[in-house]
N, C-alpha and C positions, 0 to 999 in steps of 0.2 A: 533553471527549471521553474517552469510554473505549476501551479496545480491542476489546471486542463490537461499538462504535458504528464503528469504523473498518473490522471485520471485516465487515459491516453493509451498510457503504457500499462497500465493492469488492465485496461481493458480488451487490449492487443494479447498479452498474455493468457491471462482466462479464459478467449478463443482459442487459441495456439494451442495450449500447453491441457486446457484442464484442470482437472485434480492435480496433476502436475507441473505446476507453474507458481506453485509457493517459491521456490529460487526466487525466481524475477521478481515476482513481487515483494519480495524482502529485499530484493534489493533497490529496487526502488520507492521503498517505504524508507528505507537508510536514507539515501538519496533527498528522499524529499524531509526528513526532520532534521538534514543538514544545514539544506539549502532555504526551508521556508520555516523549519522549527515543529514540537512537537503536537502542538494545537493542531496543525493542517494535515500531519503523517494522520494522528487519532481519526481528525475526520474522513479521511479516503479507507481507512481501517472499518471505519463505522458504516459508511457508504457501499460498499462491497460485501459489506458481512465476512472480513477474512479474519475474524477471531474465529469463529464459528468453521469455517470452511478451507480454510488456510493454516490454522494455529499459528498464524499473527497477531500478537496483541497489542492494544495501545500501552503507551509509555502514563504510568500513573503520574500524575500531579502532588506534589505539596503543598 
C-alpha cells in the first residue's frame, strides 16, 4: 500500500458511499498506519477532514 493507493481508496469511498463510508475508510486508515505507520494514516485523516466528517481520528503522538 502506498499513500496515492490509500488516497485512492477514500477517495473512491467518499463518492460511493457518502456520509456512509466511514467503514471503508477506517479501514483503510487501519490499513495504511499498518503498512506506512501513523504519521501518513494522521495525514490522509487531515487531508480529508475525517475527524470532522467521519469521526476518524488521528492517532496522538508521545
Amino acid at each position: 500500500m502506498t499513500t496515492d493507493d490509500a488516497r485512492l481508496r477514500i477517495q473512491s469511498a467518499i463518492e460511493q458511499f457518502g456520509p456512509k463510508a466511514a467503514p471503508m475508510i477506517d479501514l483503510v486508515i487501519g490499513e495504511t498506519r499498518s503498512a506506512l505507520g501513523n504519521e501518513a494514516a494522521n495525514g490522509l485523516i487531515d487531508e480529508f477532514n475525517l475527524e470532522l466528517q467521519y469521526n476518524i481520528f488521528p492517532v496522538e503522538f508521545e
